[in-house]
C-alpha positions in Angstrom: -3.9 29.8 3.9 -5.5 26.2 2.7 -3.0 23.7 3.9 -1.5 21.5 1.0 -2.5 17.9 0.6 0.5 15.6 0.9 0.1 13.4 -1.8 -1.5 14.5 -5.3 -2.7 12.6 -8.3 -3.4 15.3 -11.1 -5.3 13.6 -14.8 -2.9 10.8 -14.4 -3.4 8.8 -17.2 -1.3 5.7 -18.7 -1.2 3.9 -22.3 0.3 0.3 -23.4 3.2 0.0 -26.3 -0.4 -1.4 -28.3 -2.4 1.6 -27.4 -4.6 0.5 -24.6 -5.7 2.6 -22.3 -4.4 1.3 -18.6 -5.8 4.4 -17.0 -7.2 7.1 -17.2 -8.3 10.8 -15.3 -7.5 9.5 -12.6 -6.9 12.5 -9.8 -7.3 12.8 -6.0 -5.8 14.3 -3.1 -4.1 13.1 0.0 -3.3 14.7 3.6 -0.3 13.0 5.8 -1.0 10.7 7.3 -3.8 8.9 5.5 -3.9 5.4 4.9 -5.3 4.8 1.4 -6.6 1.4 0.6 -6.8 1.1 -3.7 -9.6 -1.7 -4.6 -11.0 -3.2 -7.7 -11.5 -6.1 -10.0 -9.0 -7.7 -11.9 -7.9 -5.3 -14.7 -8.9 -2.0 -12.7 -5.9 -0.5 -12.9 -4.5 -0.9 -9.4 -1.3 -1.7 -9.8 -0.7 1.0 -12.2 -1.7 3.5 -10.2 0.0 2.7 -7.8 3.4 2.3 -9.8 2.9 6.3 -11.3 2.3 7.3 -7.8 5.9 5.6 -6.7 8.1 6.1 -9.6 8.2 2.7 -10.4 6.7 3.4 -14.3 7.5 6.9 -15.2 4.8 9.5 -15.5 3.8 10.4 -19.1 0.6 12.4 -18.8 -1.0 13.8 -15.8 1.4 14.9 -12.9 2.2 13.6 -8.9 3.2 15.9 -6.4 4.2 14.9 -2.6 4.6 17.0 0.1 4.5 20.1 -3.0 7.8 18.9 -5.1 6.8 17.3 -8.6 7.7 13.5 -9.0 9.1 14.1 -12.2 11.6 16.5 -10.9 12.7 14.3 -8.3 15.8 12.0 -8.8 16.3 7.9 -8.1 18.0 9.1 -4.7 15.5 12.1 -3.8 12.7 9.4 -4.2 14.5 6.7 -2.0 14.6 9.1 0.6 11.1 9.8 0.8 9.3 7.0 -0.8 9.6 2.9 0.4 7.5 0.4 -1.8 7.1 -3.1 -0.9 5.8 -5.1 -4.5 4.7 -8.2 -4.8 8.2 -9.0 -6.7 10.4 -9.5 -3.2 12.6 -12.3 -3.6 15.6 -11.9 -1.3 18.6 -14.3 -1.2 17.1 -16.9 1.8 20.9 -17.1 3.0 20.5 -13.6 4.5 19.7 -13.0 8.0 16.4 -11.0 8.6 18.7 -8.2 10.5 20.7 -7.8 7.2 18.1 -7.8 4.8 16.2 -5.2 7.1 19.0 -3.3 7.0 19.8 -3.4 3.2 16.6 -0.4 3.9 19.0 2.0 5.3 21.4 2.0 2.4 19.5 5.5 1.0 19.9 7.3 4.4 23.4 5.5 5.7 24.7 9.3 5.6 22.1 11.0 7.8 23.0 9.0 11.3 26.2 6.9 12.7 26.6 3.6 12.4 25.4 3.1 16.4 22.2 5.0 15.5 21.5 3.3 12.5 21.6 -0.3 14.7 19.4 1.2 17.4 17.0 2.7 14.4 17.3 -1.1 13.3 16.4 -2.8 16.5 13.4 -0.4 17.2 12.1 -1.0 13.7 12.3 -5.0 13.9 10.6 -4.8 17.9 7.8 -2.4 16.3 7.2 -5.3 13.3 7.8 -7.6 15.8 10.2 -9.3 14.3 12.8 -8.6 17.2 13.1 -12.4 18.0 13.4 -13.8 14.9 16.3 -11.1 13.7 18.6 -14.2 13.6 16.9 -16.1 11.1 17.9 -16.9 7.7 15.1 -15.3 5.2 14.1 -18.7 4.1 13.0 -20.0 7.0 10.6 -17.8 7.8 7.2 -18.4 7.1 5.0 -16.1 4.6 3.6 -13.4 7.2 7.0 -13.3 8.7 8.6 -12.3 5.1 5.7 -10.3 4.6 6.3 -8.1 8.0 10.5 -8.4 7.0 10.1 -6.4 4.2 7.5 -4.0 5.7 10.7 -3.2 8.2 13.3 -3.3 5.5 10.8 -0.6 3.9 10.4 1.5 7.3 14.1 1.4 7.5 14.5 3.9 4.9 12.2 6.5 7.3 10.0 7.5 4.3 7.7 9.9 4.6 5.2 7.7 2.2 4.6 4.2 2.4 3.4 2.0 -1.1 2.8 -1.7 -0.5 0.7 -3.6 -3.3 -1.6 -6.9 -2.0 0.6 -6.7 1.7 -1.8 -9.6 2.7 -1.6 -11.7 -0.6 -1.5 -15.5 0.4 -2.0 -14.5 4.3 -4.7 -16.6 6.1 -6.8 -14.3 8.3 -5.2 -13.9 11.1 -1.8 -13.4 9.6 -4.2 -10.6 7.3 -5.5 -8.9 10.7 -2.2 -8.7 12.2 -0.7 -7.5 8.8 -3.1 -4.7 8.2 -3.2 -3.8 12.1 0.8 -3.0 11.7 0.0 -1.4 8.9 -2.7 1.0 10.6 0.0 2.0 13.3 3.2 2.8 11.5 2.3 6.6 11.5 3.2 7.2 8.4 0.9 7.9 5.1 0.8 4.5 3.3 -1.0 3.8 -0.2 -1.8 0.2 -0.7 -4.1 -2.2 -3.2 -6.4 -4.4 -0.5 -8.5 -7.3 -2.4 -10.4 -8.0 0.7 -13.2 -5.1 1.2 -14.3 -6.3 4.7 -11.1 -5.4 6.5 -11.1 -2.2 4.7 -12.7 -0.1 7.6 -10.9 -1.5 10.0 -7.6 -0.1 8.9 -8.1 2.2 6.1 -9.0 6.3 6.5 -9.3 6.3 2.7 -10.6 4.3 -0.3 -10.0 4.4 -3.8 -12.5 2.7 -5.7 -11.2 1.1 -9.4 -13.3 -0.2 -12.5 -12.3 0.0 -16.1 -9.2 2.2 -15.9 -11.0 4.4 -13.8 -11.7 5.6 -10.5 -15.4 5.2 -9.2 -14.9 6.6 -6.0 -12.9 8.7 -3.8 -12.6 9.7 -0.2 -13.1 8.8 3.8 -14.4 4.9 4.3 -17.4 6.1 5.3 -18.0 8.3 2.1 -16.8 5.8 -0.3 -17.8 2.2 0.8 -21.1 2.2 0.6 -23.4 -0.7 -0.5 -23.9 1.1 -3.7 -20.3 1.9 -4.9 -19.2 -1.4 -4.1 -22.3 -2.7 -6.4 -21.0 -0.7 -8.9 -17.8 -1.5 -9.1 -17.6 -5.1 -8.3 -21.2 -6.4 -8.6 -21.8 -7.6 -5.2 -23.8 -6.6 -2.2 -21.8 -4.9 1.0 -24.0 -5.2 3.8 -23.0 -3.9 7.1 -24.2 -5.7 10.4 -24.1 -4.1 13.9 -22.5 -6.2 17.1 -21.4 -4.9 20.1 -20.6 -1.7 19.1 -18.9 -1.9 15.6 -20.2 -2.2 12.5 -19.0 -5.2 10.5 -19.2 -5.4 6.6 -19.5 -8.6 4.5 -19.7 -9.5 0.8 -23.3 -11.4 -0.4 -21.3 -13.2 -3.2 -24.5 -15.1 -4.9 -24.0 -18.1 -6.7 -24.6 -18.4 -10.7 -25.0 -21.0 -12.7 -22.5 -21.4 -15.5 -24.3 -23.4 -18.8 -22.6 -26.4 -20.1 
């Protein structure tokens, strides 16, 4: 018997109140596990996408399944139990301490454990986002990758089974980016997530999603999908690839043009 992909996109496709097409045919398929990294230009369709496949916009044409149930069968509570989403639209009340506002994640599941195994669920989750030290602190005095890493924990406090998290590294210099996506890589749960930056792509990612023009342009393992040809295709710039010690490391030959007065 074939196994069953965890997560599937089936002709999803999405119009505005005016008519225009946001997406369209847009359908792949996902094992446990995966981490999906969704990239394009501006106007792709990312963020979309990525709200049909968590519930956040509801699904009009095309279907999502996870783990074999439909997404439009499942209710607001069903879908907090197995989904976590961390937007770019998190704005919690500073005066909160991190613990609480990591906590405010385990509001879904407060049912399934006791109150001590909840707090010891709590502390392992802030000492895996490292964040263990800093539990004290009042949300607005942290600095951006802190906040950033808070709600990744208030989001693993639910225990979902699938993780959505759109531009995680928005804003993040590039360490705070490398340490971001490295969590990321080894929560050990699947996670779908829009990444602008297409050099630190294979260092985290198992799968890409390539997005031009409401569509996708490409779909499957790094290694199938982020080639130097896709990514001239979709974003009209050279990916070359450069060999040291070992590794292979990508970067972006973004030519300069001349704009006309």
């Amino acid at each position: 018997m074939t196994k069953q992909s965890f997560l599937i996109a089936e002709n999803l496709e999405y119009y505005a109140l005016n008519g225009d097409i946001l997406l369209q045919g847009v359908s792949f398929a996902l094992d446990e596990g995966a981490i999906l990294a969704i990239a394009g230009p501006n106007g792709a369709g990312k963020t979309t996408l990525l709200n049909l496949l968590c519930g956040a916009e509801a699904l009009a044409l095309g279907d999502v399944r996870m783990n074999g149930q439909s997404l439009k069968h499942l209710s607001a509570k069903e879908r907090a139990r197995m989904i976590a989403v961390v937007s770019q639209q998190e704005f919690p009340d500073g005066r909160l301490s991190l613990r609480d506002y990591v906590a405010l994640g385990q509001i879904p599941i407060r049912a399934d454990r006791s109150a001590e195994d909840h707090a010891r669920e709590l502390n392992r989750i802030l000492d895996l986002t490292h964040l263990g030290m800093l539990a004290d602190k009042r949300m607005a005095q942290l600095s951006g990758g802190e906040r950033q890493r808070a709600h990744i924990a208030r989001a693993l406090a639910q225990n979902p089974s699938l993780l959505f998290l759109d531009e995680p590294t928005n804003h993040l210099d590039p360490d705070a980016k490398g340490r971001m996506l490295s969590l990321v890589a080894d929560l050990g749960v699947t996670v779908v997530m829009i990444v602008h930056d297409l050099v630190m792509i294979p260092e985290f990612a198992t799968h890409v999603a390539l997005m031009k023009s409401t569509h996708l342009t490409g779909f499957g393992t790094v290694a199938e999908v982020l080639t130097p040809e896709r990514v001239r295709e979709t974003f009209g710039v050279d990916y070359l690839c450069f060999h040291h010690e070992g590794r292979v490391i990508p970067a972006l030959d973004i030519r300069r043009t001349t704009v006309s007065t």
